[in-house]
C-alpha positions, 0 to 999 in steps of 0.5 A: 854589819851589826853583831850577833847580839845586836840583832837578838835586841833588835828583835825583842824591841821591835816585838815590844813596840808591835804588842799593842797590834797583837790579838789574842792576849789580855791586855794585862798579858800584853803588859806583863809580856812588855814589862817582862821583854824590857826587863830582858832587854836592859839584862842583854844591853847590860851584858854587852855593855856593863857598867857603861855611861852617856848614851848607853845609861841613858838608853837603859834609863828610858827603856826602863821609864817606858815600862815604868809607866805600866807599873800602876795598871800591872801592879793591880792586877798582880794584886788581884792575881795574888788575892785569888791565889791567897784565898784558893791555896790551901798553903801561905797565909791562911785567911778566913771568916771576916778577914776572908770576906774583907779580901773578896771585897777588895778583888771584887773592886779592884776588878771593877776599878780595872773595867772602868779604866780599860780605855785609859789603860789600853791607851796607854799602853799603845802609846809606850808600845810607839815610844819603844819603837823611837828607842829601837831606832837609837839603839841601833845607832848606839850598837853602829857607834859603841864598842861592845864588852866580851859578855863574859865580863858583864855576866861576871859583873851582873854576879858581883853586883848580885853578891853586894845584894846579898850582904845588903840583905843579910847585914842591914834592917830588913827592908822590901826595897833591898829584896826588890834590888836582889830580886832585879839583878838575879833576874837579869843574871839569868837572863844573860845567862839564858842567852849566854847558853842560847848563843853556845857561849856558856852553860851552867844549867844548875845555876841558872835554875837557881836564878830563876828559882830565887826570882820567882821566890823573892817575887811572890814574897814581895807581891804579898808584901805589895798587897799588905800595902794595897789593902791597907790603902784600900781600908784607908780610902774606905774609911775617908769616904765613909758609909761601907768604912763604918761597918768595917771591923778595923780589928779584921783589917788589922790582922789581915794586913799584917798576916799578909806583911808577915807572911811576905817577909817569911818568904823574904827570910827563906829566900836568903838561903837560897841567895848564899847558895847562888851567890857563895863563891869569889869573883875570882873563883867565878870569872875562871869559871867563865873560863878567862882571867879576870885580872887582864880582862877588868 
């Protein structure tokens, strides 16, 4: 008989593969849910096994690589979706005249550009749907196999890890890939601190508030810093294939992607504070938190 935790898995894998027949949803909903459920899924295999190699690693490698295969389609729309927002929010950067009518064009074709490849992308999210359906089955007979960890040692590990991205964005040149590494152990803390809570084994509602709240801040200031990219590249492709690329004013185009690069960093910096405040105490301090002495347990 498999364990509790095993069956929570399962289930989240077997929603995953099923996405692709479920009506009712975009298909860029159906990818964000895919991306956002495999994310929670290595969050949980990482809870129970932390830190484990061979099959395990291996295991959370492919799931990972299925979702990555989605990453191209999912980032343009979040491209889209952060180019609206920009433009009606009366906060964050703020972009008018020829620079406001530069980020138009770009929502306008890059929306275009999805229509034309919806097929494509709709099969290729079927087929990562059936791959996460063959990696269901191994999981189980990993989970048959494989000696689980008491959860309270992956949370303390997932929470080591998260304060080692701490110092790395506090100590080293700012770079998006060190806020992206923050970004993704802070998500999977608080997903296991989710099911840690769901499973009656622990609450700590202020920190896990926490978590979600420098997971959505870190996520908006990298999604501005993705677009400053895309554009950038769009006015590049502009450019090469020449026509509209004349009457583009390069000045505009300048000064808009650096106010979108400036204004993700901003945000980057701002999360910071809220990085020390979720990660301030000792790992020590925090395993007698979870209530075991972290000495006997390593």
């Amino acid at each position: 008989m498999h364990p509790p935790f095993t069956e929570d898995i399962d289930r989240i894998l077997e929603t995953m593969a099923r996405l692709s027949e479920a009506g009712g949803e975009s298909l860029d909903d159906q990818i964000h849910m895919f991306r956002k459920s495999g994310k929670r899924v290595r969050a949980l295999i990482e809870l129970f096994y932390p830190g484990r190699g061979g099959e395990v690693r291996r295991l959370r490698r492919k799931i990972a690589e299925v979702a990555r295969t989605l990453s191209h389609a999912r980032d343009r729309h979040v491209a889209i979706r952060t180019a609206k927002q920009i433009l009606a929010s009366v906060e964050g950067p703020v972009i008018k005249g020829a620079a406001n009518r530069m980020l138009q064009e770009f929502i306008e074709e890059y929306s275009s550009d999805l229509e034309k490849d919806s097929e494509t992308l709709r099969g290729g999210f079927l087929l990562a749907c059936q791959r996460i359906g063959k990696l269901r089955k191994r999981f189980r007979e990993i989970a048959a196999s494989v000696k689980a960890t008491e959860p309270s040692i992956g949370l303390l590990h997932s929470y080591r890890l998260g304060r080692t991205r701490v110092k790395h964005v506090m100590t080293e040149p700012v770079e998006s890939e060190r806020f992206h590494d923050l970004r993704k152990v802070t998500k999977q803390l608080g997903y296991q601190m989710d099911w840690m809570e769901g499973a009656g084994r622990l609450s700590l509602p202020s920190m896990k508030n926490r978590c979600g709240e420098l997971g959505d801040l870190l996520g908006e200031a990298l999604d501005l810093k993705r677009l400053a990219e895309q554009v950038e590249d769009w006015l590049l492709n502009r450019q090469a294939e020449g026509g509209k690329a004349k009457k583009a004013d390069a000045k505009v185009a300048s000064e808009l992607v650096l106010e979108l690069f400036a204004s993700g960093m901003a945000q980057c910096r701002e999360s910071t504070n809220l990085a020390c405040r979720l990660y301030f105490e000792g790992g020590k301090s925090f395993s007698r938190r979870l209530g075991f002495d972290e000495s006997v347990n390593r």
